[in-house]
N, C-alpha and C positions, 0 to 999 in steps of 0.2 A: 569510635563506634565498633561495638563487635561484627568481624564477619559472617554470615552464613553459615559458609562452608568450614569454619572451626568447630563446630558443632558436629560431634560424632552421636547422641542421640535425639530424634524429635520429641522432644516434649509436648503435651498441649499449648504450651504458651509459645513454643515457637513454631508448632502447623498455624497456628492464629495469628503469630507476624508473617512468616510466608504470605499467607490470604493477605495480611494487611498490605504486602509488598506488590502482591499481583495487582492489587485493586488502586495503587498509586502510583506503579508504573501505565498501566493502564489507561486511568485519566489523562495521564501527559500522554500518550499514543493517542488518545479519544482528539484529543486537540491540536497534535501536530496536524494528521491527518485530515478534520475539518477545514484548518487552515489552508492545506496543502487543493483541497477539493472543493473549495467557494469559488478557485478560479473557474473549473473546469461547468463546473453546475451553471456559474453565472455567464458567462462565456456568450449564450445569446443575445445577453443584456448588452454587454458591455461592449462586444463586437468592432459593433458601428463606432463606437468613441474613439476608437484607435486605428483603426482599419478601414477609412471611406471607401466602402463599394457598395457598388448597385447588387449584387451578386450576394446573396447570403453564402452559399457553400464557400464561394475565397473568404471570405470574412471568417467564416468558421477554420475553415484552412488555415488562414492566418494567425490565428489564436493560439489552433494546435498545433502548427508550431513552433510558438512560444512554451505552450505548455511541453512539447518532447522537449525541447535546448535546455530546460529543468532538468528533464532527466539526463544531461549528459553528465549535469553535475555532481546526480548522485556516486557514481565511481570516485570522485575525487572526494565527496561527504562519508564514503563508504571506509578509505583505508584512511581518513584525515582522523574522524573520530572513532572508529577501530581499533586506530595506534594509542588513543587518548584514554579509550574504555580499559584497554588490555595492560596500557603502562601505570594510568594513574585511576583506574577505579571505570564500574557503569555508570556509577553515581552522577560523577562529574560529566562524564560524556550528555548524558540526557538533560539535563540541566543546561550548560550551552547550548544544546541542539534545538531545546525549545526557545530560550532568548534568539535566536536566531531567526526561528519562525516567526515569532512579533513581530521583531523588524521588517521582515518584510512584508508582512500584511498591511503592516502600516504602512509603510510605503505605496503600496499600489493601493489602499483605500484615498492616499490624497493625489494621488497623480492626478496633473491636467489633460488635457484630451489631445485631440491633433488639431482640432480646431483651434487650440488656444494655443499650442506652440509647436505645430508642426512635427514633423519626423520626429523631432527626441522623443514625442509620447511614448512610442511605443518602444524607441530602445531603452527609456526609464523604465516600461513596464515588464522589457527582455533581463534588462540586471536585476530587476526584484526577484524576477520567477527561479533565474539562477542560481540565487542568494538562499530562496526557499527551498529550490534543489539540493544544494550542497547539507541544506539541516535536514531535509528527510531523506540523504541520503545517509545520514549518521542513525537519523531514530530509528530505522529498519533494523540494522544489526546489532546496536546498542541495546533497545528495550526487546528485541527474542532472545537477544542473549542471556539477559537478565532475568526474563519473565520464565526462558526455559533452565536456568540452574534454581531457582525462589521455588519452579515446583516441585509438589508432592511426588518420591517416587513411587512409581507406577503406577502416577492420574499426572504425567506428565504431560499426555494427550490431551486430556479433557482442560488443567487449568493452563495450559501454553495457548489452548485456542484461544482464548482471552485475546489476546495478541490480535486478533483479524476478529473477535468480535467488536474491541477500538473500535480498530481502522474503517470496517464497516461502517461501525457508530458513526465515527467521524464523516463519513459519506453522508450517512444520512440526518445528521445532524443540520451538514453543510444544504442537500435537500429540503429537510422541511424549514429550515429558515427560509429558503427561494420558495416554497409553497405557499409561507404565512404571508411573504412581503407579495406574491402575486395574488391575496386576499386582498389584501387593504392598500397597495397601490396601482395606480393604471401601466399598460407597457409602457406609455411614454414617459412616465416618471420612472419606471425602474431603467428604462435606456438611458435616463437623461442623469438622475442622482442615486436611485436608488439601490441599486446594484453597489454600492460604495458599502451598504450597512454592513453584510456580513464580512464583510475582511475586520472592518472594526471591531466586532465581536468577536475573531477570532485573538485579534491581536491583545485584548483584554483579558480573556478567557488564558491564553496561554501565561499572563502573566501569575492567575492561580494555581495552572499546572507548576507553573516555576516553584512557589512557595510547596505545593505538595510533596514536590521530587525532594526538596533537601530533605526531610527525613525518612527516605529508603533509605533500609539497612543496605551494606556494601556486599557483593556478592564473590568477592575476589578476595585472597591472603595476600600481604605484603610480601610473603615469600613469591607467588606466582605471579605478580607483577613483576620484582625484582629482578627476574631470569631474563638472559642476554637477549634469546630471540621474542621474548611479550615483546607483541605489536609489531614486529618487522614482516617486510615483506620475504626476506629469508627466512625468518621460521616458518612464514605462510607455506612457502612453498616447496618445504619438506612434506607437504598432505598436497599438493596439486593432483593426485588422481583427484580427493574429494572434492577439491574447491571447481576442475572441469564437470564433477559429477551436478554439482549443485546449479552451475552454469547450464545444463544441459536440460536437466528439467523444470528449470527456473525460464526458461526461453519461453517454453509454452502453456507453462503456467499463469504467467505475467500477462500477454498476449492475449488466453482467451480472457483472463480475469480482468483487464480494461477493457474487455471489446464487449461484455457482458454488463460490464456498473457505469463506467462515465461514458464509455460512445455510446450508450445503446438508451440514454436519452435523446442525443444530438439523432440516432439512429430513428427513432420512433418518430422525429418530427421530419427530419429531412431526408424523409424517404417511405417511408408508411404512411407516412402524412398525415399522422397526430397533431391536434392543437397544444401546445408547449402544455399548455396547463395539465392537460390532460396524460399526459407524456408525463410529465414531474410526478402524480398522484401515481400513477402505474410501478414507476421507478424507485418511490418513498415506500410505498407498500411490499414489492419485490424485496428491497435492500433492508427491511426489519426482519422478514423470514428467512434471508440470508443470513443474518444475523443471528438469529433464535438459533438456525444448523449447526452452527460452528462447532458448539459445546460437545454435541450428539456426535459428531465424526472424529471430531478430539478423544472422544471416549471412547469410540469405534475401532481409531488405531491404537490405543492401551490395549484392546484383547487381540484383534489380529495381525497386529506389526505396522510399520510406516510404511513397509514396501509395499505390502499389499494394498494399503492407502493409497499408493500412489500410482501401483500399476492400473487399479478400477478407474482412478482420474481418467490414469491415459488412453486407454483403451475407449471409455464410453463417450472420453471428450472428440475423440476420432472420429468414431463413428457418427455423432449428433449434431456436430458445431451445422454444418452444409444444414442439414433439412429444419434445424434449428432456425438459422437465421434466413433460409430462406422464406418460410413459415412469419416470419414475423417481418420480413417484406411486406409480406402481404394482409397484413392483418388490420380487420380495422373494427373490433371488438375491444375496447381496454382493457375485459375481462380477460379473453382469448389471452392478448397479449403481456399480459400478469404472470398468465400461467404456465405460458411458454418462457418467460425470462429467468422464473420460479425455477423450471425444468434443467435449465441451464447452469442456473447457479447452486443447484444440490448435488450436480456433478463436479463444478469446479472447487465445492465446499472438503471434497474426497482429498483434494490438495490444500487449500488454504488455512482450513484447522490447523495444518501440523507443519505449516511452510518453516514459519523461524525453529521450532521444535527439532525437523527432520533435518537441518543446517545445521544446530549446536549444536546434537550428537555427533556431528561427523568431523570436528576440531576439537583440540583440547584446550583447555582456559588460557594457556597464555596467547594465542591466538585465534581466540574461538571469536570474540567480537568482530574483530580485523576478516577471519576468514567468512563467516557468516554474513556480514556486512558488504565489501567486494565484490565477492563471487554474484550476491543478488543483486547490488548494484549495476556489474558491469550485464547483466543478461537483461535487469527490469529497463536499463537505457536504451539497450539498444531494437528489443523491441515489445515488453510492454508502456514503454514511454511515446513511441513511433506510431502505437494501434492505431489512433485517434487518426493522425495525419496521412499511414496507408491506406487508410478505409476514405478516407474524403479523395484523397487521391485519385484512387482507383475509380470511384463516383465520376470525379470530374472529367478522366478520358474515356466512361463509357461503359465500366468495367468492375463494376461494384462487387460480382458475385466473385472476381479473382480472390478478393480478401477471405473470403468462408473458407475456399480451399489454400490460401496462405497459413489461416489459424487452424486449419486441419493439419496441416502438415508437421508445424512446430509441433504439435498437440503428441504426434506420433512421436518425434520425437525424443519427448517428455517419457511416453511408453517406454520404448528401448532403453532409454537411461535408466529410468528403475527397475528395468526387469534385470537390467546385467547389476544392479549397484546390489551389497550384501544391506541383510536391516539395519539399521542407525539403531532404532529402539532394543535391538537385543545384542548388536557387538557393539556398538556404538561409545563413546568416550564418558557420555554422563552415567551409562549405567555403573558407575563404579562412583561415584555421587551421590552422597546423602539428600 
């Protein structure tokens, strides 16, 4: 298969495989991701099946922290298939990383409960989540890596968003499937069985993604895989200013961006005191116009740079997150509270359009998956993986509002790093990339 990047001019036939590459890495991103977010969506369902209490908030607690112990695994998915991207191709990397996700959907769509075998339910349902961790911790920096060399340059903005208009998708995907089965089954069916259907569907579904990935074009030379340091953590860390830089604003990036899309369902019902249903519909609606932004601020930073991008996140994520969610404490309009989530995530959209994009600028190809991959690994574990389980936390000893001002804080953060870091989009490593 020819590579990409041998190609010293674009032709129409090959800005037309580009597009074809974006649009088939994509769908595999569209479906790790759903995968990866049936847990978290279904999560009220499922609860009680593994976690007997009386007490919904531990039961919710419970859960999320299964779903953070996922994220510790993305670090280890992050330089395991980064080394794999950078030495033997994106190709391959994305391809295992989606068989991986099957596996473990299937897995936790047949698990038994506690009531049928006690304790091991849920440490079977702790190895799957791990399992699913360790392959989205690979798809993160494998498919930006790839989706940000396949683009157009100078609309590297606009078609890298792709990348987190997926991931979205996959949110909402995993959403309105829990919308359609909370049509047409009772809660006590969806606690009892049906909560089982969407992993099914994911792990099917990824089997399609599987067949689409083998025919992406390769986006790496033989020659630049070849080289001593592709894939080492020594060559990583001849760029460790970049790889702290990306750490740095990748903390509070992560942070508000799950405290925004998956807690702020669990948010709306166990604690504004939304009826689940109505919570789901607020959430599915929110996360499509989240979705529709991506492209708009992708395009945004093609004219005014990535920094600028990202100093606006931080700045206005600072100042908002507090009356934001305090705002939606109290809200008991679903309209109100739409428009407030809306409000939120066209700030967080100023970063996420160009997250994988403003990361592969800032490594060069033979460790640009590896550094990419890592660096947001190791920051989305430690505390956009945690959101979920500090926010319940803090709930249960009385002290909910501490979390606004924790996602405030990172958020700053996030500010100070881009405002010292130079632009990615104009010295950056891809601008010398076809």
């Amino acid at each position: 298969m020819t590579d990409v990047t041998e190609q010293n001019v674009l032709s129409p036939n090959d800005t037309r495989r580009r597009i074809r590459a974006i649009v088939g890495a994509s769908s595999g991103n569209l479906v790790e991701w759903f995968d990866f977010y049936v847990y978290s969506f279904c999560a009220l369902y499922f609860a009680p099946a593994f976690f007997p209490s009386g007490n919904p908030t531990t039961q919710l607690l419970n859960t999320a922290g299964v779903f953070a112990a996922g994220f510790l695994m993305r670090p280890i998915g992050g330089w395991f298939f980064g080394r794999i991207a950078d030495k033997h191709g994106r190709r391959t990397a994305m391809m295992i990383s989606v068989l991986m996700m099957c596996g473990g959907s299937l897995v936790i769509a047949a698990l038994p409960t506690y009531t049928q075998i006690g304790a091991l339910a849920p440490a079977l349902l702790l190895i799957a989540r791990l399992f699913q961790g360790l392959s989205v911790g690979g798809e993160y920096g494998t498919s930006a890596t790839y989706m940000s060399e396949v683009a157009l340059k100078g609309r590297r903005g606009f078609f890298a968003s792709f990348q987190y208009v997926t991931l979205i998708g996959g949110q909402l995907c995993a959403l309105l499937v829990l919308v359609i089965l909370q049509q047409l089954l009772s809660t006590e069916d969806l606690k009892a069985w049906g909560w089982r259907i969407p992993f099914v569907v994911g792990a099917l579904a990824a089997l399609v993604s599987l067949y689409l990935r083998k025919s992406l074009d390769e986006t790496t030379s033989a020659e630049t895989r070849s080289r001593k340091e592709a894939g080492t953590i020594r060559g990583l860390f001849k760029h460790k200013g970049a790889f702290l830089t990306v750490v740095g604003f990748t903390a509070g990036g992560s942070l508000i961006f799950y405290t925004f899309t998956t807690y702020m369902q669990k948010y709306l019902v166990n604690t504004a005191g939304m009826h689940a249903k109505t919570a789901s519909n607020v959430m599915t609606c929110a996360l499509f116009v989240y979705m529709l932004l991506q492209p708009v601020f992708g395009a945004l930073s093609d004219k005014i740079g990535r920094r600028k991008s990202m100093i606006g996140f931080g700045m206005l994520a600072t100042a908002f997150t507090v009356p934001l969610l305090h705002a939606l404490k109290d809200v008991s309009n679903p309209y109100a509270a739409f428009g407030l989530v809306v409000l939120g995530l066209a700030i967080i959209s100023l970063y996420t359009s160009i997250s994988g994009l403003i990361k592969a600028e800032m490594f060069p190809p033979e460790v640009r998956a590896l550094g990419v991959g890592l660096s947001y690994a190791v920051a989305n574990a430690i505390f956009g993986g945690s959101a979920e389980y500090v926010a319940l936390w803090m709930k249960s000893i009385g002290h909910e509002t501490a979390f606004y001002w924790y996602v405030t804080a990172l958020c700053a953060v996030s500010c100070f790093v881009s405002w010292r870091m130079r632009d990615p989009s104009r010295e950056g490593y891809l601008r010398h990339e076809p």
